[in-house]
C-alpha positions as CSV (number, residue, x, y, z in Angstrom):
1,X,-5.9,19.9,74.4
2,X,-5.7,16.6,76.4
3,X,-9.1,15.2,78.4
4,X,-8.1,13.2,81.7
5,X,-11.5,12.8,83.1
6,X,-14.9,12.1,82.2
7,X,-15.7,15.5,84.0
8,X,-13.5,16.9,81.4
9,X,-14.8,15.7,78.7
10,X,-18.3,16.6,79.7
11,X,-17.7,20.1,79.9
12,X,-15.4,20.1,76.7
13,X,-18.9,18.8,75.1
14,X,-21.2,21.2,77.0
15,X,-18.9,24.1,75.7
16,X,-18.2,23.0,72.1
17,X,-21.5,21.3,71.6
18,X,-22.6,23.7,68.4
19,X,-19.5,23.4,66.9
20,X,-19.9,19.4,67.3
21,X,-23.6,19.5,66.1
22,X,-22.5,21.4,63.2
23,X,-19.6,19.1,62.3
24,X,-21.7,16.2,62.3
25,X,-24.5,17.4,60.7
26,X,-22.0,18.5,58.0
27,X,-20.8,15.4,57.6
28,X,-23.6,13.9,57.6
29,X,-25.0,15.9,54.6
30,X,-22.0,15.7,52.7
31,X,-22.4,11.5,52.4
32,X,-26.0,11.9,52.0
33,X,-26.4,13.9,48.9
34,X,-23.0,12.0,47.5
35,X,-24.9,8.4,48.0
36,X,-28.0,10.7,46.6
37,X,-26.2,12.0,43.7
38,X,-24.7,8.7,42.8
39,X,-28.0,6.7,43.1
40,X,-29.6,9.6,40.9
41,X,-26.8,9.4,38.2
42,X,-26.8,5.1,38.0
43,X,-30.2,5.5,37.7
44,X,-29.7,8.3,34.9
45,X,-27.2,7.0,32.8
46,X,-26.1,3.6,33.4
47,X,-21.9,4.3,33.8
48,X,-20.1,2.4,36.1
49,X,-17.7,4.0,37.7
50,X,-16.8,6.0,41.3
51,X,-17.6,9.1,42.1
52,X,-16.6,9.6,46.2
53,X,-17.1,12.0,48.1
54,X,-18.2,15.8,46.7
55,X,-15.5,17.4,44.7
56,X,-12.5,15.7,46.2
57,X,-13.6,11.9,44.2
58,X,-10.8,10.2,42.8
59,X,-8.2,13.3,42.3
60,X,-5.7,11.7,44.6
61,X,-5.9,8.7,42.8
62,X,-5.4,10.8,39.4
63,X,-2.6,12.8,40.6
64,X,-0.4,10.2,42.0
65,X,-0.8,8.0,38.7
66,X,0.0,11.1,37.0
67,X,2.9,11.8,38.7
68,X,4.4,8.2,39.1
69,X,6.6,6.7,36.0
70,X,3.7,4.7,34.3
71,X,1.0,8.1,34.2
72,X,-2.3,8.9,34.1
73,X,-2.9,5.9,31.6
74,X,-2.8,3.7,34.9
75,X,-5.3,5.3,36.6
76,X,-7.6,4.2,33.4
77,X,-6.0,0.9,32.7
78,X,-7.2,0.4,36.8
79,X,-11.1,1.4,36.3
80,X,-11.3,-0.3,32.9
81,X,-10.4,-3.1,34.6
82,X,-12.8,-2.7,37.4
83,X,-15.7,-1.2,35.3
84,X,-15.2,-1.9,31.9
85,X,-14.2,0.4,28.7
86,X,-16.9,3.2,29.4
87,X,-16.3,4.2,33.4
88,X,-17.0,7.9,35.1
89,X,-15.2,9.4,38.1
90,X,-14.9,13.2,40.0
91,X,-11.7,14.5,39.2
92,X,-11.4,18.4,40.4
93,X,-15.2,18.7,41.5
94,X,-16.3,17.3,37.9
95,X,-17.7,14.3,36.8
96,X,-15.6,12.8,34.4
97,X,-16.7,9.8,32.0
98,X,-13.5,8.2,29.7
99,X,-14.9,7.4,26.2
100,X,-12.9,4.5,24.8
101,X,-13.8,4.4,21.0
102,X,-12.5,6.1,17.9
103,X,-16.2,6.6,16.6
104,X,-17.1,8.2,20.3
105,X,-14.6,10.8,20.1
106,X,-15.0,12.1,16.7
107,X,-18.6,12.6,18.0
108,X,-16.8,15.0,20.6
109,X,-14.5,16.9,18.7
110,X,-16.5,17.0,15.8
111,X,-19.0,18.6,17.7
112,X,-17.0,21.4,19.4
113,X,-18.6,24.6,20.5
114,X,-21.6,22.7,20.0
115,X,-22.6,20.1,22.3
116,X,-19.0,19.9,23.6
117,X,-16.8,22.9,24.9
118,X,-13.3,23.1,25.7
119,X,-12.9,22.3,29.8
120,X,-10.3,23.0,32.2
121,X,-9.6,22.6,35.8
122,X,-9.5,26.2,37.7
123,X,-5.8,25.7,38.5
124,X,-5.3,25.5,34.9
125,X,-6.7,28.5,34.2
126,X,-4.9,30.4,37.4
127,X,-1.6,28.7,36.0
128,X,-1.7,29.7,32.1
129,X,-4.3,32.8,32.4
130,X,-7.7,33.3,32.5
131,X,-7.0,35.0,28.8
132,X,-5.1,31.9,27.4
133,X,-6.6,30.3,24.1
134,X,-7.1,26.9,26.6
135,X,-9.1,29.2,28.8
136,X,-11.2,31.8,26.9
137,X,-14.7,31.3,26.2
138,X,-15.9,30.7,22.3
139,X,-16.7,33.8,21.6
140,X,-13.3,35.3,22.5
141,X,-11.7,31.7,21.4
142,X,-12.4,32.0,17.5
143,X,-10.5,35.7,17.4
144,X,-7.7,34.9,19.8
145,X,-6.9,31.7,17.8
146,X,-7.2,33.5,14.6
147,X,-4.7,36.6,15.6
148,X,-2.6,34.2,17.1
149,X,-2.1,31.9,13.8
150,X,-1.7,35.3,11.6
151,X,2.5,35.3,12.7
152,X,3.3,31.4,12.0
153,X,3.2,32.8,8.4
154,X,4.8,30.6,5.5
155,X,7.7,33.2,4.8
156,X,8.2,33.0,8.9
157,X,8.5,29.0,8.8
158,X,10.8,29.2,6.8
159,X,13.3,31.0,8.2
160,X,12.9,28.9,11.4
161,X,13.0,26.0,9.8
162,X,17.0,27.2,8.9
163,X,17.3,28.4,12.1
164,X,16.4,25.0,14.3
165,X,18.0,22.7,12.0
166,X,21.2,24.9,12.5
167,X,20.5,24.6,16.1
168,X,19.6,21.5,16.2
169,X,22.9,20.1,14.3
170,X,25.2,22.2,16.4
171,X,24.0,20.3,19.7
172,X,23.9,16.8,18.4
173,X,27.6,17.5,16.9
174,X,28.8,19.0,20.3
175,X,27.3,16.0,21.9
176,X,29.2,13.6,19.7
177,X,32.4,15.1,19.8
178,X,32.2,14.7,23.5
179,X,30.9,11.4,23.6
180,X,28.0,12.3,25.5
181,X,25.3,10.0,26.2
182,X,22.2,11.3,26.8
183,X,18.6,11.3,28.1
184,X,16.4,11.8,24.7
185,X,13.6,13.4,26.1
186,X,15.7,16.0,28.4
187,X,17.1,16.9,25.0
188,X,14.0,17.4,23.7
189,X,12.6,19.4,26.1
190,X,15.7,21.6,26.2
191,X,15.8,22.3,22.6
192,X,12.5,22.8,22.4
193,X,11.9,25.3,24.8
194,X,15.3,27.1,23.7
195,X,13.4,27.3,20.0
196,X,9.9,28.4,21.2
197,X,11.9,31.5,23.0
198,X,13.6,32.2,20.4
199,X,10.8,32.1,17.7
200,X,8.2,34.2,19.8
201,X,10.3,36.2,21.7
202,X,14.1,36.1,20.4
203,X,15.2,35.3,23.5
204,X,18.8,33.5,23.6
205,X,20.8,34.5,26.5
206,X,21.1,31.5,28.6
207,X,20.6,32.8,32.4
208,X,17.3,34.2,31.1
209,X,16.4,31.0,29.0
210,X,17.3,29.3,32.9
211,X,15.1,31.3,34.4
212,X,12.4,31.4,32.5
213,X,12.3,27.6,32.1
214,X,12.4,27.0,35.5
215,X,9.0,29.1,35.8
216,X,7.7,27.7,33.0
217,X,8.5,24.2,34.4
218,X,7.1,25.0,38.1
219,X,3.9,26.7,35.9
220,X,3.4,23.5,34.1
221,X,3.5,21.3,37.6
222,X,0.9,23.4,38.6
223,X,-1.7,23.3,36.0
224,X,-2.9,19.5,37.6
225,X,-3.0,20.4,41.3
226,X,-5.3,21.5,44.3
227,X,-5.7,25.1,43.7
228,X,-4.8,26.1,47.1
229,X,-2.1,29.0,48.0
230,X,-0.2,26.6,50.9
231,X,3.8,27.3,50.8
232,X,4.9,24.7,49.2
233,X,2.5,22.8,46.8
234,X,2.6,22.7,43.1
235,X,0.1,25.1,42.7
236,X,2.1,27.7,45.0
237,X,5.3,27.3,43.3
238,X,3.5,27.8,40.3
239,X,1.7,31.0,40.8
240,X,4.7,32.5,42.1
241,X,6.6,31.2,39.1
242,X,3.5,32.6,36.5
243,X,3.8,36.0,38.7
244,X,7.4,36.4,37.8
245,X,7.0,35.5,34.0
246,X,4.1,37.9,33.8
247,X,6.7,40.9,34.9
248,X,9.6,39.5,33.0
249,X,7.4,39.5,29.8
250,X,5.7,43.5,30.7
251,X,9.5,44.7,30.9
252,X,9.6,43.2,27.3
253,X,7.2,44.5,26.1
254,X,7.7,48.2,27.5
255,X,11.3,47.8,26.2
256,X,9.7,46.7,22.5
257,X,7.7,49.8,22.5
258,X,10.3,52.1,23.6
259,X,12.9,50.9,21.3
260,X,11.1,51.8,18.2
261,X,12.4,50.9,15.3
262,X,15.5,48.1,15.4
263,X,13.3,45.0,17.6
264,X,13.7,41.8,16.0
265,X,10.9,40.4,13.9
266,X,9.0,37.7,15.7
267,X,6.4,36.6,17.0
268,X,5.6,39.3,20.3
269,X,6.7,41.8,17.9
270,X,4.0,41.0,15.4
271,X,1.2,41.4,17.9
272,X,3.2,45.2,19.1
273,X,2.9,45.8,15.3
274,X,-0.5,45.7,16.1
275,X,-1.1,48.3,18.6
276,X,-2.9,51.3,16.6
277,X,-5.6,48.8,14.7
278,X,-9.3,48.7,16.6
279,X,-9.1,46.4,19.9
280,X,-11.3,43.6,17.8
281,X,-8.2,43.3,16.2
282,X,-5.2,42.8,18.0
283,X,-4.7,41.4,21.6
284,X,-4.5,43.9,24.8
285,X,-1.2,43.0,27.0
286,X,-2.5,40.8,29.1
287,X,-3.7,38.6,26.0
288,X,-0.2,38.8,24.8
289,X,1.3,37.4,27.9
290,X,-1.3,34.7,28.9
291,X,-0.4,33.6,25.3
292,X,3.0,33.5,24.9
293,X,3.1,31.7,28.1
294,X,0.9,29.2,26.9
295,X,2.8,28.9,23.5
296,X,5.6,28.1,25.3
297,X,4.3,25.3,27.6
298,X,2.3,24.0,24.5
299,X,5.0,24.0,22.3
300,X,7.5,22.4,24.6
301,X,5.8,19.6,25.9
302,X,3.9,18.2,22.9
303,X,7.0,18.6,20.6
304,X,9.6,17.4,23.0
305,X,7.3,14.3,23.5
306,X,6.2,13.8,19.8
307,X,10.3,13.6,19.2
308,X,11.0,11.2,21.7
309,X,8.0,9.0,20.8
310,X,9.2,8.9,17.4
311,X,12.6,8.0,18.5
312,X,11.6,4.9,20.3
313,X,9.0,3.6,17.4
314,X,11.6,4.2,15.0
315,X,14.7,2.0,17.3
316,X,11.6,-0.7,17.0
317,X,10.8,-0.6,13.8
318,X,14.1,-0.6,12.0
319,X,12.9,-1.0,8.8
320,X,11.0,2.3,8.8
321,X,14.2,3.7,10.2
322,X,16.2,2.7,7.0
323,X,13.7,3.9,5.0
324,X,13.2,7.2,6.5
325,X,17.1,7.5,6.5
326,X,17.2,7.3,3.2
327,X,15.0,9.9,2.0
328,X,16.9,12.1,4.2
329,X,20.2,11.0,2.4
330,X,18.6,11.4,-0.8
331,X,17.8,14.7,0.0
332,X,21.0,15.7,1.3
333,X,22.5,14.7,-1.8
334,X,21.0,16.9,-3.8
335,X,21.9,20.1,-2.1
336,X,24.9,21.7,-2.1
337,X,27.8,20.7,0.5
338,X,27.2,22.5,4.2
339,X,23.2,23.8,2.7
340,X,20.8,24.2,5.6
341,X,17.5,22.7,5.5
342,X,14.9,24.6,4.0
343,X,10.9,24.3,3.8
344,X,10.6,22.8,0.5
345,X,12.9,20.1,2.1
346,X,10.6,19.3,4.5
347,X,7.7,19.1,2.3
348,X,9.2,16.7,-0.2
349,X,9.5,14.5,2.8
350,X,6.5,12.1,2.4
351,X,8.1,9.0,4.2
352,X,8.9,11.2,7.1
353,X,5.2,13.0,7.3
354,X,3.9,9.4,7.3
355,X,6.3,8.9,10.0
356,X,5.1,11.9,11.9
357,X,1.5,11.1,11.8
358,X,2.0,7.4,12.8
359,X,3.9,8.5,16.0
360,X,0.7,10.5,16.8
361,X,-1.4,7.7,16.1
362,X,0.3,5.5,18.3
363,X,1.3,8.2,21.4
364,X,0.0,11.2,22.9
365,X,1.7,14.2,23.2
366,X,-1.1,15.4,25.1
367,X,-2.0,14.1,28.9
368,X,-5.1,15.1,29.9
369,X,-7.6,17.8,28.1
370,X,-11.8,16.9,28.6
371,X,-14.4,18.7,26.6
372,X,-17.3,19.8,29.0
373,X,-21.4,18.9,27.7
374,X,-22.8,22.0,27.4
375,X,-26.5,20.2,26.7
376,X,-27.2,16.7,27.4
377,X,-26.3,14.6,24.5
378,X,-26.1,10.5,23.8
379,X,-23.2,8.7,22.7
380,X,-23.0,5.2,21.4
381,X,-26.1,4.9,23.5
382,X,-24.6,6.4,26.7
383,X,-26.1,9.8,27.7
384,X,-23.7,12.5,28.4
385,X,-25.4,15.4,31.0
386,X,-24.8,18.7,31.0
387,X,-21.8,20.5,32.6
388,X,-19.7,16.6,32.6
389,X,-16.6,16.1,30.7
390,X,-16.0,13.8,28.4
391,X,-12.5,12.0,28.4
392,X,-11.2,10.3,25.1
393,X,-9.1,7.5,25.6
């Protein structure tokens, strides 16, 4: 609506006046109690930092780090710089504070389901499940985690370990008699997701392994985003894309249970298995498919990295590489020509476990996953309240 005249304008204030008055005061209140909040906590707890305005903070600045080429480690290399090692900001609604030492984080996670609880955003939780192991609360945490772990058995590893390093050679040797070049991490990530369907839910044809990483991929996108449904967004694409995994995952299942005998052994079919034990143990549906979901994103993303991380240490460092080479030679010359790789193989591999855990020293696989105070605690002499998270970095 345009206003010509001050006669205009008059009567547009006359008519729209409570609506004004309310806006204002609104506004108003909203910077008051966020100057009164910050005052109250730099008075509390001493933490430089930002906190903005109420719930939105610095979540603009966190997602657009997070989504440029240098990540969410910019947006903390920034306030480090501009606050020092110990800084807070609102991220998602919540008050954040980034703990930069070794000795502060074990004090976390050593003290998980204690002081500290697992925390999420809420459009992690729309994105993955409400049911997910990320999600649940402790008390449904402990039996989840412990049904889950029952089917990554010994005698299960085993044979997957054949299978993905049959897999695994069969792509690198197509790649090389083509002459390929390649992006290491898109490998990664495509091999990796193409083994985590294959190990939970024997999945292998390659439109549905299309389809279901596309979902997987706009679910993943989501789990960081404003949890608003606007055509569009991240977090629209993403509960779309978790609505249509949910079905494709219940027509497995009522296939599984209508086939009978003859499904494959893996890992949905060990929690089906379960379906005539007491509900304390074994997981309804909507447990399994939060879950495998999860697993998948978990498994994907943290493996792919951890490879592609190891790759670029390793091109550094090539004297590790020559030495972690040759452990694998000596191995493979003491098997027999064209024998697949086996677990005891991979256990005699000391060089390349200390290569493993170096590369997860050094990176990490894992962007961005606070623990939320349940009571007000003290670390290293800064006091942690109730209902913050608490960042390692």
């Amino acid at each position: 609506m345009m206003i010509r005249s001050k006669e205009e304008l008059i009567f547009f204030v006359r008519s729209y006046y409570d609506v004004l008055f309310a806006v204002l005061v609104s506004v108003g209140f909203m910077f008051y109690f966020s100057a009164k909040a910050k005052k109250i906590s730099g008075e509390r707890d001493h933490i430089p930092g930002r906190l903005g305005v109420p719930f939105v903070g610095e979540t603009f600045s966190f997602l657009s780090a997070t989504n440029s080429t240098k990540g969410c480690y910019e947006f903390v290399r920034l306030r480090r710089l501009w606050y020092g090692k110990w800084f807070k900001t609102r991220i998602f609604g919540k008050v954040h504070v980034f703990i930069p030492t070794t000795g502060g984080a074990k004090t976390v996670f050593a003290s998980d389901f204690a002081q500290f609880n697992k925390g999420y955003v809420k459009s992690m939780a729309d994105a993955v499940g409400k049911k997910s192991l990320l999600c649940v609360p402790h008390e449904s945490h402990k039996r989840i985690r412990h049904l889950l772990s029952d089917p990554f058995s010994m005698p299960s590893l085993s044979k997957f370990v054949t299978k993905f390093d049959k897999m695994l050679c069969q792509r690198l040797k197509k790649l090389e008699e083509h002459g390929k070049r390649f992006v290491v991490l898109d490998f990664n990530m495509k091999i990796a997701f193409d083994a985590m369907c294959e190990m939970l839910m024997s999945v292998t044809e390659e439109s549905m392994l299309q389809q279901i990483e596309k979902d997987c991929t706009d679910v993943s996108n989501a789990m960081l985003s404003f949890p608003v449904m606007i055509p569009g967004t991240r977090y629209y694409r993403g509960i779309k894309a978790r609505n249509r995994l949910m079905e494709t995952f219940r027509e497995m299942i009522e296939e599984r249970r209508g086939r009978g005998k003859g499904a494959p052994e893996d890992f949905l079919q060990s929690m089906l298995d379960r379906d005539s034990l007491p509900p304390e143990e074994k997981l309804d549906d909507s447990e399994i498919m939060d879950n495998l979901l999860t697993l998948i994103i978990a498994g994907q993303t943290t493996t792919a990295a951890a490879m592609m991380w190891s790759v670029k240490f390793l091109d550094e460092n090539p004297e590790a590489q020559d030495r972690l080479r040759e452990e694998q030679l000596a191995i493979l010359r003491k098997k027999p020509q064209g024998a697949a790789l086996t677990l005891e193989d991979l256990n005699s591999m000391s060089y390349g476990l200390k290569v493993a855990k170096e590369t997860l020293r050094m990176s990490n696989v894992l962007l961005w996953y606070p623990r939320v105070a349940i009571t007000d605690c003290t670390i290293e002499g800064k006091s942690q309240y109730q209902e913050r998270m608490a960042c390692e970095r």
